[in-house]
LOVEXLO-744133 format. One record per residue (C-alpha): residue in one letter; x, y, z. Coordinates in steps of 0.05 Angstrom, whole numbers, padded with zeros to 5 digits, always signed. Example, Ala and Ser with C-alpha at 12.3 -4.5 7.8 and 13.67 -1.06 7.14 Angstrom:
BEGIN
a+00246-00090+00156/s+00273-00021+00143/
This chain:
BEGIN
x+01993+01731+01668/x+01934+01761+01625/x+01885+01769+01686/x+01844+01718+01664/x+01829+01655+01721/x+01813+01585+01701/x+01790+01536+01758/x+01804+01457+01735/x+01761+01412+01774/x+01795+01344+01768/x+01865+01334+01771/x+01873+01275+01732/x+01909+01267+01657/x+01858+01308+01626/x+01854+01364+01683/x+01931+01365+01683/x+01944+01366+01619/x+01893+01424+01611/x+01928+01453+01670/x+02004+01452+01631/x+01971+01482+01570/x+01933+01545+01598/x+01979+01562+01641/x+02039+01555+01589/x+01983+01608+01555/x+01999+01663+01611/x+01922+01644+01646/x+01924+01641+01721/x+01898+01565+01729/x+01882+01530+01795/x+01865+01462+01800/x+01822+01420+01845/x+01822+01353+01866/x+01780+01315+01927/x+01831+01269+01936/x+01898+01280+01983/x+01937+01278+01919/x+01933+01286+01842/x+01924+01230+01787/x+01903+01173+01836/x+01880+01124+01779/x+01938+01149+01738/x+01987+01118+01788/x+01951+01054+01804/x+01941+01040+01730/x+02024+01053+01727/x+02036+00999+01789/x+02044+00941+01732/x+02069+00977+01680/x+02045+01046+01651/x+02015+01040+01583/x+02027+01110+01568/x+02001+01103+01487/x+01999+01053+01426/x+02046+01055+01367/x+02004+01034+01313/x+01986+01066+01245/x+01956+01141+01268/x+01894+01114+01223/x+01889+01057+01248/x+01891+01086+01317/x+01831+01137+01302/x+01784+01077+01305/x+01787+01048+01370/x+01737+01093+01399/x+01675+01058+01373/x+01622+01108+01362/x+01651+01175+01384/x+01708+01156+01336/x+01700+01220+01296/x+01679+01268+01354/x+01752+01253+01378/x+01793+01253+01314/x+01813+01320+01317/x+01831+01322+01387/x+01871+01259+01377/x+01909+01283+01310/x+01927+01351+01347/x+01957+01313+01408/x+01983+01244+01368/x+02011+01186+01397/x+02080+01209+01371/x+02064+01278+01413/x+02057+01242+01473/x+02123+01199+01466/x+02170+01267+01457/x+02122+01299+01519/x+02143+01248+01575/x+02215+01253+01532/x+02204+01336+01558/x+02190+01309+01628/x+02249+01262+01627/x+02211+01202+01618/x+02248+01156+01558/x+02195+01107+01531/x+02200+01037+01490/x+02144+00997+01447/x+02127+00931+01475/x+02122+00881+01429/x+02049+00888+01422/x+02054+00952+01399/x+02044+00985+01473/x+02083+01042+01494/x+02124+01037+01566/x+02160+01084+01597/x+02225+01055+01606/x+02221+01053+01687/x+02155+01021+01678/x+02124+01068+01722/x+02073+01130+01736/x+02105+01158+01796/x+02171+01187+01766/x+02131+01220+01708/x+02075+01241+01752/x+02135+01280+01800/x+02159+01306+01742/x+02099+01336+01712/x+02075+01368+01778/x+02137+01406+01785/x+02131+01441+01709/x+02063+01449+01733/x+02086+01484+01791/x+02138+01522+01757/x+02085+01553+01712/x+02050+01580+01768/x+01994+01526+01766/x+01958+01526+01843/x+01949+01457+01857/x+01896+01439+01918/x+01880+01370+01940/x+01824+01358+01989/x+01782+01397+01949/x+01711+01375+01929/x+01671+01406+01878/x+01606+01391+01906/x+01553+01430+01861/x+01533+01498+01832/x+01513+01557+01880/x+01484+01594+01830/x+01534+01629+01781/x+01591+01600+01827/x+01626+01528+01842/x+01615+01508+01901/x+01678+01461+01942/x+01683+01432+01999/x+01755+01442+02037/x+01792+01422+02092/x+01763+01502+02124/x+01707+01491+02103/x+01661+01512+02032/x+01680+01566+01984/x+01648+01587+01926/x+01694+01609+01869/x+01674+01648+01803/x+01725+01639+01746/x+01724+01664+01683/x+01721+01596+01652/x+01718+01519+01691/x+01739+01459+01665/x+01707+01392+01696/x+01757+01334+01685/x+01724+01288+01737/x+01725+01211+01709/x+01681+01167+01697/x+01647+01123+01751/x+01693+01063+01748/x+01744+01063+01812/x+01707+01113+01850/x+01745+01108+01912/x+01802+01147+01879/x+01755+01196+01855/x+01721+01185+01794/x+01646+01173+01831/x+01601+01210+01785/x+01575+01241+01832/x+01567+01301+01785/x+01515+01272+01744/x+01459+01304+01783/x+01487+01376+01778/x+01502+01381+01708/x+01433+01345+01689/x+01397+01389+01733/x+01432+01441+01686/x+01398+01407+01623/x+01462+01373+01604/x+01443+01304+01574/x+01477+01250+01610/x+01482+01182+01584/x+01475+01109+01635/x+01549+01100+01651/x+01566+01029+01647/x+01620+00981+01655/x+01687+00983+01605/x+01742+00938+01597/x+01707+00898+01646/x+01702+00822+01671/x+01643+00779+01667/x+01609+00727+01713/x+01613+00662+01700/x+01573+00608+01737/x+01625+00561+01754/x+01622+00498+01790/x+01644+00499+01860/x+01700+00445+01849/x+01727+00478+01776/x+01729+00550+01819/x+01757+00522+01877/x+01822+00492+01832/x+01821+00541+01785/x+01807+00616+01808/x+01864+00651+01794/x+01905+00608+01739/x+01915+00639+01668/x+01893+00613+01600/x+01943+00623+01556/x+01953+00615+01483/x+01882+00619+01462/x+01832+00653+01413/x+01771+00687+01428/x+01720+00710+01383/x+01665+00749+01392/x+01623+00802+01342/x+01684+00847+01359/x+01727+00801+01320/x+01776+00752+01338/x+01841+00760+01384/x+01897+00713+01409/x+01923+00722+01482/x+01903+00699+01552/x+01856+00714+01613/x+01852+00694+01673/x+01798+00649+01707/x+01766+00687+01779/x+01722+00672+01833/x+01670+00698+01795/x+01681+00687+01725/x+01731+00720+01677/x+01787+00777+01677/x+01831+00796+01643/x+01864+00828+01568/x+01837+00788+01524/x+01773+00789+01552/x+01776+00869+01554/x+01780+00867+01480/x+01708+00839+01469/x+01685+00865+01534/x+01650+00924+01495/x+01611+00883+01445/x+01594+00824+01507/x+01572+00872+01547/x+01518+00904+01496/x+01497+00837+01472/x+01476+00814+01553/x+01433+00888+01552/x+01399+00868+01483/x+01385+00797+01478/x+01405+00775+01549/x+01455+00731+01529/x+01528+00728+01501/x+01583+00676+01498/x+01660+00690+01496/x+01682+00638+01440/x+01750+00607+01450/x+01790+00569+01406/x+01836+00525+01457/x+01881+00502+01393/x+01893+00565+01357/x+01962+00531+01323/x+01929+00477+01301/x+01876+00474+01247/x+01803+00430+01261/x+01819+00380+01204/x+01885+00360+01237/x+01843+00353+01311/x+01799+00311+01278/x+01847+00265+01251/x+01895+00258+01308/x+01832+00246+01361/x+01820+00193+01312/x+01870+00158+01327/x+01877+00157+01394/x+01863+00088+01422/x+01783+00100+01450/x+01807+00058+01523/x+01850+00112+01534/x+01833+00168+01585/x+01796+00229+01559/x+01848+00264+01592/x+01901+00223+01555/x+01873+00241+01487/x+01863+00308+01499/x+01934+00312+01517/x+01961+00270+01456/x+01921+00294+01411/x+01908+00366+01424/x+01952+00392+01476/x+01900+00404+01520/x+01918+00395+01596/x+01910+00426+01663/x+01871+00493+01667/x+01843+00481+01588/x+01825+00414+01597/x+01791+00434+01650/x+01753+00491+01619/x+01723+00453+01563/x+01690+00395+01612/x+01662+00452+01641/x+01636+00487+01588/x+01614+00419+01545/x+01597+00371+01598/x+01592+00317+01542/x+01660+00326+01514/x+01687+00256+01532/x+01619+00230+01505/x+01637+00266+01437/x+01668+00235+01365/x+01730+00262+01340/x+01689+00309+01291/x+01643+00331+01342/x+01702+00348+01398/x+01745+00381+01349/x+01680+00432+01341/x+01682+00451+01413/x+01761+00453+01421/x+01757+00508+01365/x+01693+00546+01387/x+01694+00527+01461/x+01634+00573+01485/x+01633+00606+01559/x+01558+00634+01574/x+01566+00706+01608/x+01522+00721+01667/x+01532+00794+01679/x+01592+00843+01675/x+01630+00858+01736/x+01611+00921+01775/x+01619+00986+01754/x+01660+01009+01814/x+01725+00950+01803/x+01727+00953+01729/x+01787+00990+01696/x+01731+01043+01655/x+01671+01066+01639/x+01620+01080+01584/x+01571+01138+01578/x+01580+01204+01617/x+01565+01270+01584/x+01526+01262+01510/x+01565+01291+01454/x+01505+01338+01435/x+01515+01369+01501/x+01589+01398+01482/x+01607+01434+01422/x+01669+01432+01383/x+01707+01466+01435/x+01694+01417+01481/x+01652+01459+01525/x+01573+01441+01547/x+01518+01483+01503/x+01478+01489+01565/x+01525+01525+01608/x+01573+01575+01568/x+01645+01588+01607/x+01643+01512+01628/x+01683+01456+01586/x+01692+01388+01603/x+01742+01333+01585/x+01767+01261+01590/x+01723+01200+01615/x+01659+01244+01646/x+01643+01253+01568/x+01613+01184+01540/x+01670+01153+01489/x+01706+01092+01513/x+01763+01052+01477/x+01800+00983+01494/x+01867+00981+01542/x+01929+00992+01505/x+01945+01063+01506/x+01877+01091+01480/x+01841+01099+01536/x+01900+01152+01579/x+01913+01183+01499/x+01851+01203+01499/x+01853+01236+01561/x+01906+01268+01547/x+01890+01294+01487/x+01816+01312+01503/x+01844+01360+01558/x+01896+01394+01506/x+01837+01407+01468/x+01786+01439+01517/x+01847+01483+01539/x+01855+01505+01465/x+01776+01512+01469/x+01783+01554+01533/x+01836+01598+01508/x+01798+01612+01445/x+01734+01632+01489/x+01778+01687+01537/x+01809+01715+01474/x+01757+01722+01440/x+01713+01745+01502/
């Protein structure tokens, strides 16, 4: 040990991670968590499946974070998705791409690499203490509340790894914001990521249709186009392909008030040949029976575009092939904050320097989703984390050795 303490408030990827590469360092590092155990949202995004990373172009990859795109480039090119692949390898954790270009650890699971990574954690002296809330300053201390009671602590450097505000009852409530503002760190509006959307159903298309999946379609928004599925809820829309506009939906409903997920429901087949094949369906026929014949519309689609375009069966073969290709779905709102798998905003970039710690209060750094970036499901969003907490630990390091 060099003497030197580090507290980690957060004990998430990002605190973790920061957690492996300080104390690896020689830096006596104690981390702090409010919940009963670490990585809470790790393990219930792992219940289906971990995505632990994407394997696509490292370029490519770089762009997925919208805006703060370049603030994070150097933190993602020092901790790569490559990196990340032979680091679960370290923790005995074989992964596989998917074939959409996902990476999966092999047993499809959180828990066995989560085990494994709290023991090296352990074995490098890292303290780890649940229960443990950070509940504000007390002047040049942290103040947490524990199972005895409060303590204030006063290391040599902090790290806040706390989340965002999506999930918050495994932890990530925001309930920092105040503190750090009250510091003069600019925070930005968190709001909803990867989200669903409202939809004002009809009671008798939600009552036989919550819950069924739309497969094989297209959806286009100002974020581009993407083929996949979703799922139709209670209350409107869920689902991947949803998530992948989500971002661009969401700021179009706070600017104009408005937005519209646009589906094609025949992606394999092109609007000329819809025209011509509705054409010839004999006009006596059902609307259902042409739709079927001559589009391969049935069931849960079928349904969707009568209750989007109320006029469909009313339509001629040119019009109706126009709204099988760019079926439109009027968004109300997106879901809640507090169900939705992340969130945007958090701390402002010009609040933390290129160490990744805040200009207002020298000695504390901060990492992962409390700093405003946000990125699509895939991979990007837990790389990120990951590699956002290797880098304030490098930032941290740099600080003690230097100071």
């Amino acid at each position: 040990m060099n003497g030197k303490t580090i507290a980690i408030i957060g004990g998430g990827p990002a605190g973790l991670m920061a957690a492996e590469v300080l104390s690896a360092g020689g830096f006596g590092v104690t981390v702090y968590d409010a919940m009963p155990t670490f990585a809470r949202k790790f393990l219930l995004a792992g219940k289906s499946g971990l995505n632990i990373t994407h394997s696509e172009e490292l370029s490519r990859f770089r762009t997925r974070f919208g805006a703060a795109s370049e603030r994070l480039q150097a933190a993602l090119d020092a901790f790569t998705p490559d990196d990340i692949r032979r680091w679960t390898t370290g923790l005995g954790t074989e992964t596989f791409v998917g074939s959409s270009g996902r990476v999966f650890p092999t047993a499809m699971k959180a828990s066995p690499l989560l085990r494994a990574w709290l023991r090296r954690l352990e074995a490098q002296g890292v303290r780890l203490m649940p229960r443990h809330r950070w509940i504000g300053f007390d002047g040049n201390s942290y103040a947490l509340q524990g199972p005895a009671g409060v303590s204030l602590i006063r290391p040599d450097a902090a790290l806040l790894a706390l989340g965002g505000a999506s999930w918050p009852r495994l932890g990530s409530d925001a309930a920092w914001v105040p503190w750090l503002a009250a510091r003069g760190v600019e925070i930005r509006p968190f709001r909803p990521a990867n989200c669903g959307f409202d939809v004002a159903w009809s009671d008798a298309f939600r009552t036989r249709f919550a819950g069924m999946p739309v497969k094989s379609v297209q959806a286009t928004s100002d974020a581009g186009s993407v083929q996949g599925e979703f799922v139709i809820s209670q209350h409107g829309i869920e689902g991947s392909l949803v998530y992948a506009h989500s971002a661009t939906l969401r700021d179009r409903l706070e600017r104009t008030g408005k937005a519209s997920l646009v589906l094609d429901l025949a992606p394999g087949r092109t609007e000329a040949r819809l025209v011509r094949d509705l054409a010839r369906q004999n006009r006596t026929a059902s609307f259902s029976n042409r739709l079927r014949k001559a589009a391969g519309l049935e069931g849960v689609k079928a349904a969707l575009l009568r209750e989007c375009d109320p006029q469909a069966a009313r339509l001629d073969p040119g019009e109706l092939a126009c709204s099988i290709k760019a079926l439109r779905i009027p968004l109300l709102r997106p879901r809640p904050i507090e169900e939705v798998i992340s969130s945007a905003g958090g701390v402002a970039w010009n609040s933390v320097d290129t160490r990744f710690m805040l200009k207002q209060i020298p000695g504390l750094f901060v990492a992962g989703e409390m700093i405003d970036w946000e990125a699509p499901t895939g991979g990007y969003l837990l790389t990120a984390c990951l590699a956002t907490g290797r880098a304030a630990a490098a930032g941290m390091a740099a600080r003690l050795s230097t100071g």
